[in-house]
C-alpha positions in Angstrom: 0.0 0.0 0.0 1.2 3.4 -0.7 1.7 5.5 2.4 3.6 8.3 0.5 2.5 11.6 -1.7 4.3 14.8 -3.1 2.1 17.1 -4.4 3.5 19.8 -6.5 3.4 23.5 -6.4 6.2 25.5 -7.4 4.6 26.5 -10.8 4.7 30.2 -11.7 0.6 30.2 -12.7 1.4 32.9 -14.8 -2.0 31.7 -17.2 -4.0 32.2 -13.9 -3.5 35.4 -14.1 -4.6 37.4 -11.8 -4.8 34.6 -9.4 -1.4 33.2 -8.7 0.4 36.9 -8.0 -0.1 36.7 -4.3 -0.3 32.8 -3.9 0.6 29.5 -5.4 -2.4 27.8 -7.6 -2.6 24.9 -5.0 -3.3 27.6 -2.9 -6.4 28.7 -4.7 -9.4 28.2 -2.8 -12.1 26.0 -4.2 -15.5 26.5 -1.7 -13.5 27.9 0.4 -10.3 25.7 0.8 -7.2 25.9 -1.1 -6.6 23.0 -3.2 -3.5 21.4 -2.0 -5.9 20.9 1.7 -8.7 19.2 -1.0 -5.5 16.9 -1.8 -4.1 16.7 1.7 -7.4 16.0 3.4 -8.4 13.2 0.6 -5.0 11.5 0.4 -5.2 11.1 4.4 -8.9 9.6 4.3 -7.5 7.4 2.2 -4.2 6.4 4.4 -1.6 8.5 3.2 -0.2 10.2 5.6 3.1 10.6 4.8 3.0 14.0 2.2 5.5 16.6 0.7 4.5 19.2 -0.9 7.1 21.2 -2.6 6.4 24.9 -3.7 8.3 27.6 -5.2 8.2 31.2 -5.0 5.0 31.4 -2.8 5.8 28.0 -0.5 5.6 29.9 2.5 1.6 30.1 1.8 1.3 26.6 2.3 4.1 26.4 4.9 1.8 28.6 6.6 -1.6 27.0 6.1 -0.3 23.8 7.2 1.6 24.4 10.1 -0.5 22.2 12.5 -0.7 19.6 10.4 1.5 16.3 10.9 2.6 14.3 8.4 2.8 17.6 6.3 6.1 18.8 5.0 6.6 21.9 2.3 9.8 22.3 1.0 10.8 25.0 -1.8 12.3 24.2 -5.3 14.6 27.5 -5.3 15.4 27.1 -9.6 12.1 25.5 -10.9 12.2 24.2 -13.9 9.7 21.7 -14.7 7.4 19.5 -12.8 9.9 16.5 -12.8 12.7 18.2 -11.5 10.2 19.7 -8.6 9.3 16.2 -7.9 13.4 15.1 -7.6 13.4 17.7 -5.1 11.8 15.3 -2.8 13.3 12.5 -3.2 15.1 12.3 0.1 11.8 12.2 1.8 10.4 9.2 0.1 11.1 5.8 1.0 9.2 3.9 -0.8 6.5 3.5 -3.7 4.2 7.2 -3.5 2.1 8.9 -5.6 2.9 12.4 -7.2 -0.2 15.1 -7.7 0.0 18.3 -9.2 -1.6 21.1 -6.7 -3.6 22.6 -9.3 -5.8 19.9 -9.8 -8.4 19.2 -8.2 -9.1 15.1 -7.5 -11.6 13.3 -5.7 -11.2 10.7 -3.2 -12.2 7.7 -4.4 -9.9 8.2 -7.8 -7.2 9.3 -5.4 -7.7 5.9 -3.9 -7.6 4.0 -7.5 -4.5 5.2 -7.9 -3.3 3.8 -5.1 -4.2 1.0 -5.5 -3.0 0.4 -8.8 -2.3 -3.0 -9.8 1.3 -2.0 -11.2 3.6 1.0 -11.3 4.4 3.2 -13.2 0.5 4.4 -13.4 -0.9 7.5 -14.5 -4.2 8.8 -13.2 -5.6 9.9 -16.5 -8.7 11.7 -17.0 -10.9 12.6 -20.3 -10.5 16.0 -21.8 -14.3 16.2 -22.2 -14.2 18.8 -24.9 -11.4 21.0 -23.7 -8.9 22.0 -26.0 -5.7 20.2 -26.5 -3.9 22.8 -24.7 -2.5 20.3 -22.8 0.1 17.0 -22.6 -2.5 14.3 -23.4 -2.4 10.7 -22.6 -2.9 7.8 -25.0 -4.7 5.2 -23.1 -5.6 1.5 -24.1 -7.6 -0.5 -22.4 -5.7 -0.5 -18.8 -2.3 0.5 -20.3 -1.0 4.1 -21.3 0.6 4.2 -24.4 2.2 7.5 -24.5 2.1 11.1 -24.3 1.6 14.0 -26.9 2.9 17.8 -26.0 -0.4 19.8 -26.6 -1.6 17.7 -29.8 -3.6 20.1 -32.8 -6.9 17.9 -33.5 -10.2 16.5 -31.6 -9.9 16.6 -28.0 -11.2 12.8 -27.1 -8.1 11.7 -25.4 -6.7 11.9 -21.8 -5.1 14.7 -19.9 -2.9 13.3 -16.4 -4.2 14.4 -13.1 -1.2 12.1 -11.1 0.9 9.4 -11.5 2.3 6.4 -9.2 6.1 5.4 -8.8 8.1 3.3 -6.8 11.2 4.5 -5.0 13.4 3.0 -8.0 11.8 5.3 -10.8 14.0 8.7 -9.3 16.9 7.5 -11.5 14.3 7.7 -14.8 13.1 10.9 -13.6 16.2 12.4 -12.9 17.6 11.6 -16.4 14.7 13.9 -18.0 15.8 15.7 -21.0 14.6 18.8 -19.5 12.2 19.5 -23.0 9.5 17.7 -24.2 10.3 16.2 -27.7 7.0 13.9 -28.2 5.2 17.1 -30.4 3.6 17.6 -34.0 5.8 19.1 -36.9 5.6 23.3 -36.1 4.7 22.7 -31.9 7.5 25.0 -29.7 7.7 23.2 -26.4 9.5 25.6 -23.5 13.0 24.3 -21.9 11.2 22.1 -18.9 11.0 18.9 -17.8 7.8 17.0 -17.5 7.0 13.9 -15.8 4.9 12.4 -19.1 8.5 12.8 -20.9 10.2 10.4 -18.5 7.1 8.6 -19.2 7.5 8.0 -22.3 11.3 7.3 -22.3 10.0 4.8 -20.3 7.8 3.2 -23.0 10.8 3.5 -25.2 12.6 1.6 -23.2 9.9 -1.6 -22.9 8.0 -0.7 -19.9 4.4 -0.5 -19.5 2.0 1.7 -17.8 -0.9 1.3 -15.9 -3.9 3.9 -16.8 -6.3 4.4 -14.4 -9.3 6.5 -15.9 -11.1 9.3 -13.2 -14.8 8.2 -12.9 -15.3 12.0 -11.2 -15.0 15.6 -12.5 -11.4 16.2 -12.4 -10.4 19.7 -12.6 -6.5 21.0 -14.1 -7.1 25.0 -12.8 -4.5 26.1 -15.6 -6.8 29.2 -16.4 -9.1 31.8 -14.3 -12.0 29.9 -15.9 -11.0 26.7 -14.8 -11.4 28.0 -11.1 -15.2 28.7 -12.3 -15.1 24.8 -13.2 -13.9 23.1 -10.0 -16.1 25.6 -7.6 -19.6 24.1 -9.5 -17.9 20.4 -9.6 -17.4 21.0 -5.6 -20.2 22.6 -5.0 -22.2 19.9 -7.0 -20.9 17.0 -4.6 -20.9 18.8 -1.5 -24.9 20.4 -2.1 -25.8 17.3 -3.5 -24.9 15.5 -0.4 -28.0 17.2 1.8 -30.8 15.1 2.1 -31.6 17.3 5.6 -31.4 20.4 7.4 -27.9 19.8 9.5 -27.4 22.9 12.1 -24.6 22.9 14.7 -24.7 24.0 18.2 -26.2 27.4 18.2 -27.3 27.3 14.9 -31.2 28.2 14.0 -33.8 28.9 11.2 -36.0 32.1 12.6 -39.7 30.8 12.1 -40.1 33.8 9.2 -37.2 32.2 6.6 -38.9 30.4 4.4 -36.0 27.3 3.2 -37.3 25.3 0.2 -34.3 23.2 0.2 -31.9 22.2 2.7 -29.1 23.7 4.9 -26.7 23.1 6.4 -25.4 25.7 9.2 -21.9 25.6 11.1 -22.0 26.9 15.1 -23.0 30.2 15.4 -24.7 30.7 12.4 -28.5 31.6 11.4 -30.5 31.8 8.6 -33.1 35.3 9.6 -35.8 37.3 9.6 -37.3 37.2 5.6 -35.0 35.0 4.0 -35.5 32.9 1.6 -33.5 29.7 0.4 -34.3 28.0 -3.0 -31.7 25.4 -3.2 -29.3 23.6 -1.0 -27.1 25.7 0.9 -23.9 25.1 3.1 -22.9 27.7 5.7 -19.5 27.9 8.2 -19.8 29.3 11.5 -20.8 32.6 12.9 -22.3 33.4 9.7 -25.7 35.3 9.4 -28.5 35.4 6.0 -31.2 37.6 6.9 -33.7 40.7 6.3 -35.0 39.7 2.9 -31.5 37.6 1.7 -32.4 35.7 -1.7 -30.3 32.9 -2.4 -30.6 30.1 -5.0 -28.9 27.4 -6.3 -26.2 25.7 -4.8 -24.3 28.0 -2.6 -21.1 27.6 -0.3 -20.8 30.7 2.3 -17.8 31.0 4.9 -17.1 31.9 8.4 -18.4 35.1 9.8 -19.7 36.4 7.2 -23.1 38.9 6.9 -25.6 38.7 3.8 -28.5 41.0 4.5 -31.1 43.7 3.3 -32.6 42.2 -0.2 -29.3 40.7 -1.9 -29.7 38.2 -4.2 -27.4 35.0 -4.8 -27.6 32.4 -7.3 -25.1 29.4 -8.1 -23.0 31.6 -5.8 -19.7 30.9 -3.6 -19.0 33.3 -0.9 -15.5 33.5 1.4 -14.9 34.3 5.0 -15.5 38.0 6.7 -17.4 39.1 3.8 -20.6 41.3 3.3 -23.6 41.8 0.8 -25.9 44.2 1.4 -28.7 46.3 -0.1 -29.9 45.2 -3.5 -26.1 43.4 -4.3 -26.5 40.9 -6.7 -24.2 38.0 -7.0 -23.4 35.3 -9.4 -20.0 34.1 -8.9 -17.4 33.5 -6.5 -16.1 35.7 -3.9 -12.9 34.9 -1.7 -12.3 36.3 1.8 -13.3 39.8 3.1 -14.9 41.3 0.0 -17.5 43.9 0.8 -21.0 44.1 -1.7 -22.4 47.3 0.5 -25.2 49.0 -2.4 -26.8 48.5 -5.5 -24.7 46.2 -7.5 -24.4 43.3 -9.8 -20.7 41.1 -9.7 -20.5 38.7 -12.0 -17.2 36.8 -11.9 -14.4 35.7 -9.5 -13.7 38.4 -7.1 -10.1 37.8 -5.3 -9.5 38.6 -1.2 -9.9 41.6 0.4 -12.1 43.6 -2.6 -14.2 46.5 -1.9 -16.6 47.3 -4.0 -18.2 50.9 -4.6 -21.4 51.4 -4.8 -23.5 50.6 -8.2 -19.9 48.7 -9.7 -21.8 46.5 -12.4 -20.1 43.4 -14.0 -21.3 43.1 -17.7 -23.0 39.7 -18.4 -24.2 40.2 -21.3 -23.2 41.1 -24.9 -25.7 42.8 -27.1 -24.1 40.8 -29.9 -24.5 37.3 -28.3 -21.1 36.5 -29.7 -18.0 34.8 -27.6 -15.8 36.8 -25.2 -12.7 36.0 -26.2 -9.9 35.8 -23.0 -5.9 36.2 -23.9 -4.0 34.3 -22.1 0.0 35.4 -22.1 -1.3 37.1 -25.4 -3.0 34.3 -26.9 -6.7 34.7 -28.1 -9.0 31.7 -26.6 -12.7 31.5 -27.2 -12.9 27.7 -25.9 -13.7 28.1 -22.0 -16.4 28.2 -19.5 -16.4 31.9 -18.4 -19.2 33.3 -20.7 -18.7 36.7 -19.8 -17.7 36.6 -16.1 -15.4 39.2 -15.5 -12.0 38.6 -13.1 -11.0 41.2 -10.5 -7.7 40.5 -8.6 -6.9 40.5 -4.8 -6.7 43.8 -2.9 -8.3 45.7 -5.7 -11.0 48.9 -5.2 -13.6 50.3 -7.5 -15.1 53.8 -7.1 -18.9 54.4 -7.8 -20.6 53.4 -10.9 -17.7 51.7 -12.3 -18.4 49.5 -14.6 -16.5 45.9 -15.9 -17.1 45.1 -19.4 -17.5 41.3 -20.0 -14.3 39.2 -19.7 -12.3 41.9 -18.3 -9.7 41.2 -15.9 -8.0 43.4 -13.3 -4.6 42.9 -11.9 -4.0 42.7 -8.1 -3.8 46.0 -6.3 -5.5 48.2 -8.7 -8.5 50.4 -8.8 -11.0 51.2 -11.3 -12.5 54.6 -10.7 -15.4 56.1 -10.1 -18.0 56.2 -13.3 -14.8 54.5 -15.6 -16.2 51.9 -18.0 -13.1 49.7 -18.0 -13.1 47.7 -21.6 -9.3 45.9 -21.4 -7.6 43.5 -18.8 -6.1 46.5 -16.3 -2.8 45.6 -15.2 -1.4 44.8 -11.8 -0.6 48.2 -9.6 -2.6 50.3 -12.0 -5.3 52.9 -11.4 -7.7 53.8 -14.0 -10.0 56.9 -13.5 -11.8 59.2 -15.9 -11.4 62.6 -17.2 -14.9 64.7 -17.2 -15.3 68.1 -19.5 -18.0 70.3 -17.5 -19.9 72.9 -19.3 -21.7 75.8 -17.0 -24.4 77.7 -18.0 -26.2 80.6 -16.2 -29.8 79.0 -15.4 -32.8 80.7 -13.4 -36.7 81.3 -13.2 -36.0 83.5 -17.1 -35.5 80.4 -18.6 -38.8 79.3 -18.1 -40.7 82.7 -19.2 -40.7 84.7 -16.0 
């Protein structure tokens, strides 16, 4: 049985932008929870106890985060260059056979556990693209075997992508002797100077090995793209809402007799659901939280610790962090992250990062007149294949003044501000602030200009 993980996280993220400035992806919270603890917490149920996560330039996050944890260790790759070469990092913490996970993607338990119990190693953990592009290495798979890798193939997208692998303690020596590029492209493909774990992979294969495949029977998510954070929160929210079957309220918990709840809750310690709300859907609350005076929410929603949603705000499908607040006629469909304040007249539609404060009447666009396709760049490459529609992006520790106003798609950098009355059309960059120049006429004005 393997006892043994390393999950890794020293990636830059730079296609997350404006995610992954202030934290590692695995960092990234998904319904509240970064996604290395998803990982952690999963690989434990499932007996392994034993994990290393190694980070790069933002390890001290997760150094942080999991510094009451045992079992937990987070090194730092000081010269990243390549997921392989991360995972060699480790290896004088592993003793045995272990599994290696990438901390950007989100995997459920119970395929956590098939990999683990894989019937022979090597294995790869290899899940279906499902329509997404081939912007990725995909995996060749044949009944249970994996018969090699392609570097981000032109074509269909009905192959593989890998979500984690399995090794035993004897495989370091492949690893180590990566080429540092992948060479397994298409005639015209540019693959950057790094080293990937599917090349070793397939040097293997050359060699006269096989590989088990294991295929995901869940929603597995790679969050490569700000999108793709969209994607995990409704796959998490999914299994987690669709778990209630019952109201479940902690100690000190309560339903006032006026809420009307035409689903099902469920309420941490400390938390209530008040006077004149209403609950269409299955909602899950942390503790000290309140929903109250006329709150609408719908859908399957996620909210944090001590958090306030009050006075006629309106949630749907919506994901909501810790120390936040939405207030008079805010209207949320999205996700925000920790302490982002929704105080009057509003509509965000989007991912909102930590620490955001809204003025009053900021509106997200979600909706083209045209009906056409936002189309996102991503380190200056057009991409119309995503799941954003037209949610808009705003970056951690940013401001807006009154009646701003986000075009859809836009994204803004961390620590920026769009002013007052601005109607921001392009991505804003980090450390930027935007405001708008006014022309004012006067004109002398009195009772003569109505005939007296």
């Amino acid at each position: 049985m393997i006892t043994s993980a390393v999950i890794l996280d020293a990636g830059k993220g730079t296609k997350l932008w404006p995610y992954a400035q202030i934290r590692s992806k695995g960092m990234v919270p998904i319904c509240n929870k970064p996604v290395l603890r998803h990982l952690v917490d999963a690989l434990k149920n499932i007996g392994v106890g034993d994990i290393i996560i190694v980070g790069g330039a933002h390890a001290a996050g997760a150094r942080n985060h999991f510094r009451n944890d045992e079992g937990i260790h987070v090194i730092e790759d000081k010269n990243p260059r390549g997921p392989v070469f991360s995972l060699c990092v480790a290896k004088e913490y592993i003793a045995g056979d272990f599994v290696a996970l990438f901390g950007d993607t989100l995997v459920t338990e119970s395929d956590l556990r098939a990999l683990v119990e894989a019937p022979g190693l090597p294995a790869v953990l290899a899940s279906p693209l499902h329509g997404r592009s081939n912007d990725c290495i995909t995996c060749n798979v044949h009944g249970d075997k994996a018969t090699g890798f392609v570097g981000h193939p032109r074509g269909g997208s009905d192959g593989h992508w890998c979500a984690g692998f399995a090794f035993k303690q004897e495989h370091f020596g492949l690893l180590e002797a990566n080429a540092g590029r992948f060479t397994v492209t298409q005639v015209g493909m540019m693959p950057p100077l790094e080293g990937f774990i599917e090349m070793s992979l397939n040097d293997y294969l050359k060699d006269g090995g096989e590989i088990a495949a294991i295929v995901t029977q869940d929603h597995t998510v790679d969050i490569d793209k700000p999108w793709h954070i969209l994607e995990a929160e409704y796959a998490c929210k999914k299994r987690w809402c669709g778990a209630l079957t019952e109201n479940v309220l902690a100690e000190g918990a309560g339903i006032h007799p006026s809420a009307v709840v035409d689903g099902f809750v469920r309420l941490g310690e400390g938390s209530s659901i008040g006077r004149g709300a209403l609950i269409e859907g299955r909602v899950i609350v942390g503790r000290n939280s309140r929903i109250r005076n006329g709150a609408i929410i719908r859908g399957n929603c996620v909210v944090g610790d001590d958090t306030t949603i009050e006075n006629g705000c309106y949630l749907d499908d919506a994901s909501v962090g810790n120390r936040c607040y939405i207030g008079h006629g805010a209207e949320l469909g999205g996700i925000l992250w920790d302490k982002v304040y929704l105080y009057h007249y509003m509509e965000i539609s989007g991912i909102v990062g930590d620490n955001v404060d809204f003025g009053a009447a900021t509106v997200c666009g979600s909706l083209r007149f045209d009906d056409g396709v936002t189309r996102h760049r991503i380190k200056g490459r057009l991409e119309a294949e995503h799941e954003a529609g037209d949610a808009c992006f705003v970056g951690d520790y940013c401001r807006t003044g009154v009646n701003a106003i986000l075009m859809p798609g836009v994204k803004t950098g961390v620590y920026s501000i769009v002013g007052a009355g601005v109607v921001l059309r392009e991505d804003l960059e980090d450390n930027t602030l935007i405001y708008a120049e006014q022309t004012h006429v006067k004109k002398t004005w009195g009772p003569e200009m109505y005939g007296w």
